[in-house]
N, C-alpha and C positions, 0 to 999 in steps of 0.2 A: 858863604864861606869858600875859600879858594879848595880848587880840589889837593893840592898839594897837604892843606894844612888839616883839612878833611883825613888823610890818608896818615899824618903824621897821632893826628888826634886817633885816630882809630889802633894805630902801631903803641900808642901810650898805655889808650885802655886796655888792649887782650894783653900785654905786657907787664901790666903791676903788678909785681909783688904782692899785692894785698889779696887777690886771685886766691894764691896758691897758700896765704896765711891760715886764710879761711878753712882751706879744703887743698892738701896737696895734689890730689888726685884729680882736681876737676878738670869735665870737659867741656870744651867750648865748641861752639857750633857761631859762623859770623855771618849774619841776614843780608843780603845784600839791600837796598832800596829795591820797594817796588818800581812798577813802571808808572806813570803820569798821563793822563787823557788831556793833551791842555786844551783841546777843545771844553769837556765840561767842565774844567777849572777855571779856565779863563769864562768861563760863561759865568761863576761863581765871582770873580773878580769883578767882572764888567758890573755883575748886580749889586755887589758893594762899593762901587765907585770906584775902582781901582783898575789900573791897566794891568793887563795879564803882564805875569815877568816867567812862569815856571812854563820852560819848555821841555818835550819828552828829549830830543837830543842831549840838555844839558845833564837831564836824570842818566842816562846812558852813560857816561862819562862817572857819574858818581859809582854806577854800579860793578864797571869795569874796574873803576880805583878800587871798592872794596872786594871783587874778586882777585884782585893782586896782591892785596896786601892778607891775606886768606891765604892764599897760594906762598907768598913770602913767608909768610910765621907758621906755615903749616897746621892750620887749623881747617877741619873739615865747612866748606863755604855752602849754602843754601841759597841759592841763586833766585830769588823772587822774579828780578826782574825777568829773567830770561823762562822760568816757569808762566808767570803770566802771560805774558805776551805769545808763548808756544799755547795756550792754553784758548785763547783768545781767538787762535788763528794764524797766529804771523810764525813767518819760516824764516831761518835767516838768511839773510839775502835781499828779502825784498822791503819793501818801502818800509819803513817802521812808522807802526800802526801806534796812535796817541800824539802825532806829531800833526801840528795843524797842516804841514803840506800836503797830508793824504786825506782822505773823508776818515768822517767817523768813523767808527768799528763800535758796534752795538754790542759784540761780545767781550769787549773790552770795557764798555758801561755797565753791563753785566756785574762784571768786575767789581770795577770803581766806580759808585755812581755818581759821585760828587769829583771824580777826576781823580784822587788821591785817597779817597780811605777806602778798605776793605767792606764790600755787602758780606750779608750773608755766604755767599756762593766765596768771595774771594779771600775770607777768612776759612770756609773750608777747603779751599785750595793749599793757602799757608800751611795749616795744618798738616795737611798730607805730604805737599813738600818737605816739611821738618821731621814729620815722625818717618819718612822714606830715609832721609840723609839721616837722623840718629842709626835706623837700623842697619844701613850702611857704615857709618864712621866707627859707631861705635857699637857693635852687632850684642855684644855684653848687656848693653841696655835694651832692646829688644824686648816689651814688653811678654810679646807670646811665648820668652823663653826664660823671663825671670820668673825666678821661683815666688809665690804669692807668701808675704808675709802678715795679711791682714786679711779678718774674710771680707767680701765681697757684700757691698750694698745691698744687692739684688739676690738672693741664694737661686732663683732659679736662672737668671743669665748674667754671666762676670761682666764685669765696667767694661773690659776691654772691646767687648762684642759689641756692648751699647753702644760706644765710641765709635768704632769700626761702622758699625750699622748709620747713626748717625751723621756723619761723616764723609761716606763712601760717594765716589763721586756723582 
């Protein structure tokens, strides 16, 4: 998809009408794309017969469109790409790591072990990026500080601490 109409489709949906039908109050938080290993993606492509096309350069392009248009409509933006890859190891600046002209990055596979979806490890990263930018954007939601209106699973330790626990890095 051209990044242009990528950017325009994204401006369509945090923008309907149908949003705010639902629930006038809602908040929106907008993910950007993670990062891309096209090393093991393309290894994944090569194994099914296909020539690699998804490169980490072009994902970076998408990520920055979606933190623009986040930034344009004023919706608090949750930066994947740029969490992972900090997370991973890479500084910005230097080579960007998932891009075939540098080596692997093994904490990058970590990551994504198949190049593109979340392991374990990098769905609990999401995680913590999202629930960090709720309790930033929208501090109101803050689990540790809303009031509990249902009891708790567990009566001797609250969900939130399992999660927390669960979770932590």
């Amino acid at each position: 998809m051209p990044l242009e109409t990528y950017a325009s489709n994204l401006r369509e949906l945090l923008t309907s009408p149908l949003l705010t039908h639902h629930n006038p109050d809602i908040k929106l938080l907008l993910l950007t794309p993670g990062p891309i290993c096209a090393h093991r993606w393309g290894d994944r492509d090569r194994e099914n017969g296909r020539k690699p096309e998804r490169t980490a350069e072009h994902t970076a392009l998408y990520a920055a469109k979606a933190k623009a248009v986040a930034y344009e409509l004023k919706i608090p933006c949750v930066d994947l790409w740029t969490g992972f890859l900090l997370a991973a190891g890479w500084k910005p600046g230097d080579p960007l790591i998932g891009s075939t002209k540098v080596p692997r990055n093994g904490n990058l596979g970590e990551l994504l072990p198949d190049g593109l979806h979340f392991s374990s490890a990098g769905n609990k990263l999401c995680f913590r990026l999202v629930f960090d930018k709720i309790k930033e954007a929208y501090p109101e939601l803050d689990p540790e500080k809303m009031e509990v209106k249902a009891p708790w699973f567990d009566r001797d330790r609250d969900t939130l601490s399992i999660l927390k626990e669960r979770f932590a890095n």
